[in-house]
Every structure is written in C-alpha cells, then in structure tokens.
FIBATI-173908 format. One record per residue (C-alpha): residue in three letters; chain; x, y, z. Coordinates in Angstrom, 2 decimals. Layout:
BEGIN
{'ALA','A',{X,Y,Z}} ...
//
This chain:
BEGIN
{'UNK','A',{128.32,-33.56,94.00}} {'UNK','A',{127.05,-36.28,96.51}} {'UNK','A',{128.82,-35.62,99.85}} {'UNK','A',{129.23,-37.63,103.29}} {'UNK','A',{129.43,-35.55,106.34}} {'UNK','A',{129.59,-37.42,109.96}} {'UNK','A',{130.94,-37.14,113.00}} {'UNK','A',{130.38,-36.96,116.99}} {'UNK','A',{129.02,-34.80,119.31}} {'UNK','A',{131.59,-31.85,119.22}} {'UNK','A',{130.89,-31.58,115.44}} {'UNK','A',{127.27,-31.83,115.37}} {'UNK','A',{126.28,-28.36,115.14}} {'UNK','A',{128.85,-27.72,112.79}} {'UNK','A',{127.63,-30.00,110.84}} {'UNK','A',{123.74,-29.44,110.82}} {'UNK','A',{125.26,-25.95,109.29}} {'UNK','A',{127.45,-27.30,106.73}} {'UNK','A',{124.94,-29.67,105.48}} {'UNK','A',{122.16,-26.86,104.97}} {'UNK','A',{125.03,-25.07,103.47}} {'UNK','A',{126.15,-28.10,101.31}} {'UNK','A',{122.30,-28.14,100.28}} {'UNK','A',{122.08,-24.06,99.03}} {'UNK','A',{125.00,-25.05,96.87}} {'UNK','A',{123.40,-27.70,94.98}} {'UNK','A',{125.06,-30.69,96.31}} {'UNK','A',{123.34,-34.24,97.61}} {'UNK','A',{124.57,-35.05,101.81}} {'UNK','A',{124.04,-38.12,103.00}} {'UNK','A',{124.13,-37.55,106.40}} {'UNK','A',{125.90,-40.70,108.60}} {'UNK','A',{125.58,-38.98,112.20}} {'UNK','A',{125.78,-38.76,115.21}} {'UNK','A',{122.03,-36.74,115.49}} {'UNK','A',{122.51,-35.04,118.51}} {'UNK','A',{124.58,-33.48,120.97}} {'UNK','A',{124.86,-36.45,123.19}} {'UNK','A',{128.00,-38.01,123.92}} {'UNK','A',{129.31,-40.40,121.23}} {'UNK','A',{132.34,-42.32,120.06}} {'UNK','A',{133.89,-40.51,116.73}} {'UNK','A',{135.28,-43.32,114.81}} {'UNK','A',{132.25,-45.28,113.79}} {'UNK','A',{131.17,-41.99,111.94}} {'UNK','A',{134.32,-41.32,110.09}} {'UNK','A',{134.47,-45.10,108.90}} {'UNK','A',{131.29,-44.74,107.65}} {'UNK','A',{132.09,-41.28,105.68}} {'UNK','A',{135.57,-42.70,105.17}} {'UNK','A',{133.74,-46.08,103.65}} {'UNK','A',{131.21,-44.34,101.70}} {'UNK','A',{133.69,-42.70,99.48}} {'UNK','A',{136.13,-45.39,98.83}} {'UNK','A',{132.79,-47.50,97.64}} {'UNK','A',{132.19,-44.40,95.47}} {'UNK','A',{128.66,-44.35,96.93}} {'UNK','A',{129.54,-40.65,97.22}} {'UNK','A',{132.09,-38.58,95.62}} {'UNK','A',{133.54,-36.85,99.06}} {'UNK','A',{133.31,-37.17,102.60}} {'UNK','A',{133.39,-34.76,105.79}} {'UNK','A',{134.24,-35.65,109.50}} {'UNK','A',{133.82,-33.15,111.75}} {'UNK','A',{134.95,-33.15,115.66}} {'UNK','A',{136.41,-30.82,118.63}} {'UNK','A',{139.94,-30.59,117.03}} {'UNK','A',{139.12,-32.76,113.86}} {'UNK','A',{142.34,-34.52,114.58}} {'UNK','A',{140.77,-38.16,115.86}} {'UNK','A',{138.75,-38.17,112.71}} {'UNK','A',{141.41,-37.62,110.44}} {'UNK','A',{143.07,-40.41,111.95}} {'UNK','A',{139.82,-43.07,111.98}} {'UNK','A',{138.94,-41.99,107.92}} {'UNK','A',{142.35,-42.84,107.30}} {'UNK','A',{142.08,-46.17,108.78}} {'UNK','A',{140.27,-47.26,105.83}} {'UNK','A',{142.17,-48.23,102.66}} {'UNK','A',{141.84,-45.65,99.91}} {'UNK','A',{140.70,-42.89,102.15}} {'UNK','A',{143.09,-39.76,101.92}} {'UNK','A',{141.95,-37.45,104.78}} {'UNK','A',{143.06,-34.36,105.32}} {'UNK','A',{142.91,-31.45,108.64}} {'UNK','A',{141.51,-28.43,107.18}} {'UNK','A',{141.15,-25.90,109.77}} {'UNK','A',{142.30,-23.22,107.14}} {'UNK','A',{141.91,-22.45,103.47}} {'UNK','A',{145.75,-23.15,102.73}} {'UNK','A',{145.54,-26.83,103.93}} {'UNK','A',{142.16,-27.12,102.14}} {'UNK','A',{143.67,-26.38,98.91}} {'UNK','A',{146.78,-27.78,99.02}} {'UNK','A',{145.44,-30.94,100.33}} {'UNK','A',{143.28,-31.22,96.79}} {'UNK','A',{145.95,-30.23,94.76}} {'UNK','A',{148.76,-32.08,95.62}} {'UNK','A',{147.66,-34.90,97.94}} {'UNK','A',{143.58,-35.37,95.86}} {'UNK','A',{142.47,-36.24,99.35}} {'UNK','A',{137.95,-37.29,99.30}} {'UNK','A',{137.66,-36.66,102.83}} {'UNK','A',{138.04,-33.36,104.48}} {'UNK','A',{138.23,-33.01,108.29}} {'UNK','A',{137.65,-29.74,110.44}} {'UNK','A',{137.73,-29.45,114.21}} {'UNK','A',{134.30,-27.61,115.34}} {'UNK','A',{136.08,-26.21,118.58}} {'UNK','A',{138.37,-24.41,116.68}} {'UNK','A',{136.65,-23.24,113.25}} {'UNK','A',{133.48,-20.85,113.47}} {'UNK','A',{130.73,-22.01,110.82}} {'UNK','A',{131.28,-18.96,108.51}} {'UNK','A',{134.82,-20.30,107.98}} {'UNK','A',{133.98,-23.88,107.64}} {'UNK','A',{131.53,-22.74,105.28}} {'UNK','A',{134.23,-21.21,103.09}} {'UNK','A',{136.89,-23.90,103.85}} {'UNK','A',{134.41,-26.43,102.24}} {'UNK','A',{133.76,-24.60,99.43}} {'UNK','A',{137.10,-24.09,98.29}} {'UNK','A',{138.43,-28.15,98.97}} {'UNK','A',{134.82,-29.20,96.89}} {'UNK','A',{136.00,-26.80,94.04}} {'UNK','A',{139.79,-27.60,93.98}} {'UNK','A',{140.95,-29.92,91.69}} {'UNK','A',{143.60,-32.57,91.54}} {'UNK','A',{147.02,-30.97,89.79}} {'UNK','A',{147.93,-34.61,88.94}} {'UNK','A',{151.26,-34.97,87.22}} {'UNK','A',{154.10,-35.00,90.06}} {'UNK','A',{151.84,-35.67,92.79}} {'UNK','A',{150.52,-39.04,91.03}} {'UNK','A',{153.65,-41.11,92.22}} {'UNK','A',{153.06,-40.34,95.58}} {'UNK','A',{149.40,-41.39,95.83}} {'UNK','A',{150.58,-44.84,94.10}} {'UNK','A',{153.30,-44.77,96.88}} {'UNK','A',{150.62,-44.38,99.69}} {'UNK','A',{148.51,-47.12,97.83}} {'UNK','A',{151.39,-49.16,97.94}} {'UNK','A',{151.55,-48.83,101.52}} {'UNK','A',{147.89,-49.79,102.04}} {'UNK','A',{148.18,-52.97,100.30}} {'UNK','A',{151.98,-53.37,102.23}} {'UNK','A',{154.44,-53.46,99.68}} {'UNK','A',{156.21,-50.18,100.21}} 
//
C-alpha cells in the first residue's frame, strides 16, 4: 500500500518511526514533512496528506501532531478526506469499518511509538464493512458538495 504520512514538529519523531515501520511492512511512504523538529505550522502538511489521497496518488494518509486533534480538523478541510483521531485501537477500527476513513490521525504527545505502531497496523488492515454505513458516507459527500 502507498501511504502519506505528514505533519509538524510535535509529530516528527513519531513519524520518522512510523515511516521505518511502514517500510518493514512492505508498504511505499511518501513522506510530505515537516523534516525536523523546528517549529512549524500543521495544516499545510495535513492538506498535503489529506490531498494526496483524495487524488488517489496514494491509497492512505497519516497526520501526526501533539494531540492529533488540529490535523484531523485541516485533512478534513479537503473534500473527500474522511479523517479520523486514533489514539487507540477501538477508534482505529471502528473508524475503517463503519466510517472507511483514508486518513488516520494520532497525537504524538499522547501515544508512545510502540502503540502507534500497532494502531497503524490495525486501521491499514481493516476493511470497509460497507452495507449500512454506505448511506452515510453519500450523506457526508452530500455535505461537501452542499446539498444536505
């Protein structure tokens, strides 16, 4: 699978571990940034993850920052992005299942690598249930475009 992963400075490390761990499990990262530990602005990251996906460049997207919150928030700015707040394995999976979301978010202040490491795992496994949920992504669609 061909995976985004971005964010700012609070997710950096946390990322430069997911992505070697993304690696050892056989999947392709494009990496958007930030680079470093210096200070940066979160939402021009998570557009770009948040972009990449809906223009199927890649087939999922991570944001990572201090609570993750923020980048939830700036991926779902763009249309077609369905981000989800993972700081658990619960929310991972349910988020797949019933809401198919292609961007996963995790705040670095409050999830240790080993757990990111499985949190990821488990939301790039988990399929989409389909069936009842379907509706409601067309509803949220709908929103996007304004008509609901």
């Amino acid at each position: 699978m061909k995976v985004a992963i971005g964010g700012d400075h609070a997710g950096y490390r946390l990322k430069e571990d997911l992505k070697e761990f993304l690696k050892e499990e056989g999947h392709e990262i494009q990496d958007v940034g930030t680079h470093s530990e210096e200070p940066v602005d979160f939402p021009i990251y998570c557009a770009r993850v948040a972009r990449a996906v809906v223009n199927a460049s890649v087939d999922r997207g991570i944001v990572l920052g201090g609570s993750g919150q923020g980048e939830q928030i700036a991926a779902n700015k763009v249309d077609g992005c369905r981000a989800a707040l993972c700081n658990d394995l619960y929310t991972a999976r349910m988020s797949r299942q019933h809401n198919d979301a292609n961007v996963l978010a995790i705040g670095a202040r409050i999830v240790a690598a080993p757990l990111a490491r499985e949190i990821t795992r488990l939301w790039l496994e988990t399929t989409f249930e389909g069936g009842r949920h379907v509706p409601r992504l067309e509803q949220i669609a709908a929103i996007e475009r304004g008509e609901l």
